[in-house]
C-alpha positions in Angstrom: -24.1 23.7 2.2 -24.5 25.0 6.0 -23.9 22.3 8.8 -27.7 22.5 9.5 -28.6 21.3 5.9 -29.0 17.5 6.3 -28.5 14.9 3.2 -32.3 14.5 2.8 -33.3 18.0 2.5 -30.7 18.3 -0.6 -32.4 17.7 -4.3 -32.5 13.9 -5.0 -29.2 14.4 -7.6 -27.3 16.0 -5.4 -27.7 13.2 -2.9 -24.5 11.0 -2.4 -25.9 7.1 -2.7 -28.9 8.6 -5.2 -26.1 10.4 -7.4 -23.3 7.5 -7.3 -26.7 5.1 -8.8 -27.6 7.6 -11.9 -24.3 9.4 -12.4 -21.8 5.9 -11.7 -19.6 6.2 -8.6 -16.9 8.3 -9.9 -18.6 11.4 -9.9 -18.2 11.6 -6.7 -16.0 13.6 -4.3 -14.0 11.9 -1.7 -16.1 13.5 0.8 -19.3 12.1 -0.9 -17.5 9.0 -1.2 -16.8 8.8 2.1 -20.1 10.2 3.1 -22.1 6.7 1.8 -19.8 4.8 4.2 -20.8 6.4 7.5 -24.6 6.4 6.3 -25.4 9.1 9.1 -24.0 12.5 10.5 -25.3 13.5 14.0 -28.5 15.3 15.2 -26.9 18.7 14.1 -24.3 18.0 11.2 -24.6 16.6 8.3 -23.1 13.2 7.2 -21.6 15.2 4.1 -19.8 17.2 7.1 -18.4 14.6 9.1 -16.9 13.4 6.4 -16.0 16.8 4.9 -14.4 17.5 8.8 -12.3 13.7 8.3 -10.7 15.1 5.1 -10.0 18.3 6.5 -7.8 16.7 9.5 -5.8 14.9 6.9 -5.3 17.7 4.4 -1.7 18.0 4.9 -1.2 14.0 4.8 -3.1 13.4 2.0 -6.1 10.9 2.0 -4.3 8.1 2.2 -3.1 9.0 5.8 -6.5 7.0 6.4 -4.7 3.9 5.9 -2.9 3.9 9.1 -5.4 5.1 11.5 -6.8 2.7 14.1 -10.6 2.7 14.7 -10.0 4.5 17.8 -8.3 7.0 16.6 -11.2 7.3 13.6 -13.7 7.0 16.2 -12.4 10.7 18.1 -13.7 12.4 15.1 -16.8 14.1 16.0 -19.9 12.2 14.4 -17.9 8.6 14.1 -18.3 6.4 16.4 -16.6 2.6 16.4 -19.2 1.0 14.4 -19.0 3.3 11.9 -14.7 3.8 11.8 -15.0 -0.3 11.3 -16.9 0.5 8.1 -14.1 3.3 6.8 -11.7 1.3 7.6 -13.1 -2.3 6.1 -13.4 -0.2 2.6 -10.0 1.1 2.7 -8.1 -2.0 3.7 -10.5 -4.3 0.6 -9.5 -1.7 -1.8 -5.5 -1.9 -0.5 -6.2 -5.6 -1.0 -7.4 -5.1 -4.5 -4.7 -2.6 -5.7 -2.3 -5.9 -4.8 -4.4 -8.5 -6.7 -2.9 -9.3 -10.4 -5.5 -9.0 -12.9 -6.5 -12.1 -14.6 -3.0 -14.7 -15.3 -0.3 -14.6 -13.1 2.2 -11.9 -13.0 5.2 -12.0 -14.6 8.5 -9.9 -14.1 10.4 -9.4 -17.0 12.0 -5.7 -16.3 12.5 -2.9 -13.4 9.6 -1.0 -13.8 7.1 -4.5 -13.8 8.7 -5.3 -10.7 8.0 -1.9 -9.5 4.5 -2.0 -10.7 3.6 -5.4 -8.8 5.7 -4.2 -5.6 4.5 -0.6 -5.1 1.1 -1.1 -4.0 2.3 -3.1 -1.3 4.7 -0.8 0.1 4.1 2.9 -0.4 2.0 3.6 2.4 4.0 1.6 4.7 5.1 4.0 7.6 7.5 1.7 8.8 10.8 0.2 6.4 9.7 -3.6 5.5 11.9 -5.9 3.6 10.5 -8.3 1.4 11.1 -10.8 -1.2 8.9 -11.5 -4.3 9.8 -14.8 -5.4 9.4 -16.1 -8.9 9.4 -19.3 -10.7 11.4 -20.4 -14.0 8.9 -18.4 -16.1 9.6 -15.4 -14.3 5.6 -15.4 -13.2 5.5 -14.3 -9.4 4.9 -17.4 -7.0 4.5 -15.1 -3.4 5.5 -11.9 -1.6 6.8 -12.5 1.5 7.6 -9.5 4.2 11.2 -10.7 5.8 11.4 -7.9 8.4 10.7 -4.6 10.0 12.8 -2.1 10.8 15.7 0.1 9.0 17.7 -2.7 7.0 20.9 -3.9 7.8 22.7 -7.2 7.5 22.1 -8.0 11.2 18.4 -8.1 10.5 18.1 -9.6 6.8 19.7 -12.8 7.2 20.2 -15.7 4.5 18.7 -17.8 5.9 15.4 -16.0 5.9 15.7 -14.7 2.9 16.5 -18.4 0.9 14.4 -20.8 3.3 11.1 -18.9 2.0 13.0 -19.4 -1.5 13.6 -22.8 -0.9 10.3 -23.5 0.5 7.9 -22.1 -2.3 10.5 -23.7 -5.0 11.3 -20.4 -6.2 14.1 -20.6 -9.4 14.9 -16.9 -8.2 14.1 -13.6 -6.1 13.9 -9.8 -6.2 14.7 -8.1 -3.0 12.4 -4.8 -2.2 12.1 -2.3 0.9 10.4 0.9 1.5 11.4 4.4 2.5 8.8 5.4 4.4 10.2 8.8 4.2 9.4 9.1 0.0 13.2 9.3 -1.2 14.1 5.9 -2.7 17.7 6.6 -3.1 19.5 3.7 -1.8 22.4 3.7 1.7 25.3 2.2 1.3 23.9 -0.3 3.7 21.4 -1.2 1.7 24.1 -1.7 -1.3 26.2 -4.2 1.0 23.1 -5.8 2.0 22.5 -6.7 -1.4 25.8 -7.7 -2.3 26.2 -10.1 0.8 22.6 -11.6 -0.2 23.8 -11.9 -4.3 26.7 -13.8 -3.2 24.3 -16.5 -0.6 22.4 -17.0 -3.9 25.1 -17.9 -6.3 25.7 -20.5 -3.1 21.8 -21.4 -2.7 21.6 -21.9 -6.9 18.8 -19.0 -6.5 19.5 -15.7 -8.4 18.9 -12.4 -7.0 17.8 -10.5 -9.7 17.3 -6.9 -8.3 16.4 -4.9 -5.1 14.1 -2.4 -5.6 13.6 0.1 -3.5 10.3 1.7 -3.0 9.6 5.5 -2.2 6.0 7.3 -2.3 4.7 6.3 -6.0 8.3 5.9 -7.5 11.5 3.4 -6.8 15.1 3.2 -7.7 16.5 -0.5 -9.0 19.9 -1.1 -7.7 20.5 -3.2 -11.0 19.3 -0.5 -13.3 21.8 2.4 -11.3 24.5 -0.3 -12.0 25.4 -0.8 -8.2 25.0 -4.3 -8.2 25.7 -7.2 -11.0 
């Protein structure tokens, strides 16, 4: 299709909205997905362009690179203006929102990789290292996930007290420690290691167990209690 060749001069099934209604809405490209959001291209390129011209910027990144934009920085791309970068951005931050939501009952953490399921849609995308504590009740169902801090971790930064007065205050019977490498690599420092161990040991004081810290990379994680590094 040549920039000149608007949305409404393509055959009805090849438009975007008209195709997502008889085909269902995964049939479409990112760029056609992306396409029914900004409703509009300008008086000389096609909507299917500026949204072809968005992906191509973040071909390198991926599209999830999208994420962490700000609406002004959305809004420099030829043929988006503020009103419509609010619109891009509202649809990417609901679906983040669902990808976190549990389906149906609570959830309930019985292994590594469950934690890791309910934990890594929260962190991947992060571009700066969060710590955080999901905190679970007797049933081992997940009560809250609480972000703790920001920044590269180290004891001077995760303190107890942080960590076991959200504990204390959601009446959780006991915790699993998380934080993100934004870089991708989940393989754990041996700060993060001593960290652990000095927060294992406030627990066994507190009467809350720490049952794991897992450590979140892009799409996959490392558990220190599966690599045997902590008890």
């Amino acid at each position: 299709m040549k920039d000149n060749t608007m949305v409404r001069d393509l055959p009805e099934q090849e438009r975007p909205r008209e195709k997502l209604i008889s085909c269902g809405v995964k049939s479409l490209s990112d760029a056609e997905l992306l396409a029914i959001l900004l409703r509009s291209g300008t008086k000389k390129i096609s909507v299917l362009h500026v949204a072809e011209n968005l992906l191509a910027l973040f071909k390198e990144q991926g599209l999830t690179s999208i994420m962490n934009l700000s609406a002004t920085q959305l809004s420099k791309v030829h043929g988006i203006g503020p009103a419509k970068a609010a619109t891009v951005l509202a649809a990417v931050e609901l679906g983040r929102r669902i990808s976190q939501e549990p389906f149906g009952k609570k959830f309930s953490i019985n292994s590594p990789s469950d934690a890791a399921r309910y934990i890594i849609p929260r962190l991947r995308y992060e571009t700066k290292e969060k710590f955080a504590i999901v905190l679970l009740n007797i049933k081992n169902q997940v009560l809250s996930f609480r972000v703790i801090s920001v920044g590269i971790l180290n004891a001077s930064i995760v303190h107890p007290r942080e960590v076991f007065s959200e504990a204390l205050k959601n009446a959780a019977s006991s915790i699993i420690l998380t934080h993100n490498h934004p870089s991708g690599d989940p393989t754990p420092s041996g700060e993060d290691i001593a960290t652990t161990r000095r927060l294992i040991k406030a627990g066994q004081i507190m009467g809350i167990n720490v049952v794991d810290h897992i450590i979140i990379g892009y799409n996959k994680y490392i558990s220190l209690k599966e690599k045997g590094l902590i008890d």
